[in-house]
C-alpha positions, 0 to 999 in steps of 0.5 A, spaced: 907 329 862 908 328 869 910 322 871 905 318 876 906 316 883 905 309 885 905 303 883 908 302 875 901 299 874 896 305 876 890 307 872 894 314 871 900 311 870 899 306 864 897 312 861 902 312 854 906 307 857 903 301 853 907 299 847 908 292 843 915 289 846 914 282 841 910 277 838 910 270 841 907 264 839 904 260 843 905 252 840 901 245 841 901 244 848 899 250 850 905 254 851 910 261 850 917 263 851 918 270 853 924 273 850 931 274 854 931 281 854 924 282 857 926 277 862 931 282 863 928 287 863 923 286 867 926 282 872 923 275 870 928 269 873 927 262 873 922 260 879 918 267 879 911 266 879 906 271 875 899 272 875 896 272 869 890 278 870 884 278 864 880 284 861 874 283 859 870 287 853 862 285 851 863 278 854 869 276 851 877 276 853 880 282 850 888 283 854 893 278 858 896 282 862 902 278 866 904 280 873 910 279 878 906 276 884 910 280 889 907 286 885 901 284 885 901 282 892 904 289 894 898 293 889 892 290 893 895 291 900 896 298 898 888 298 896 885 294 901 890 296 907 887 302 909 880 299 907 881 293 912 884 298 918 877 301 917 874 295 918 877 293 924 877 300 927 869 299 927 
């Protein structure tokens, strides 16, 4: 399969690419621990925020889905850049 271009988290490119990395618990307040090496591995560091986006199924929250917020913020550039020069250019 070819890699997709663009962003890691494109419709296309998230073909074959999910898989299970751990299984945390959340404890009483409410809180978990994303392990080392995914901090790692994803370039999480003290201090980074993330977006937490849901997906919803027949009413009901079926995936979190973490998100670094420069990448989120560069993903909705990349889609509403282009609309918004349209709209502009009008």
């Amino acid at each position: 399969m070819a890699k997709a271009k663009g962003n890691c988290c494109s419709p296309a490119a998230l073909q074959g690419c999910c898989k299970v990395e751990a299984v945390i618990s959340i404890d009483e307040r409410g809180q978990m621990v994303l392990p080392k090496d995914l901090r790692d591995k994803a370039g999480i560091h003290a201090g980074d925020k993330l977006a937490v986006v849901s997906m919803d199924k027949d009413g009901k929250t079926c995936c979190l889905s973490l998100i670094k917020v420069e990448s989120l913020t560069n993903m909705v550039k990349s889609m509403l850049g282009p609309v918004m020069e349209e709209v502009f250019q009008k």
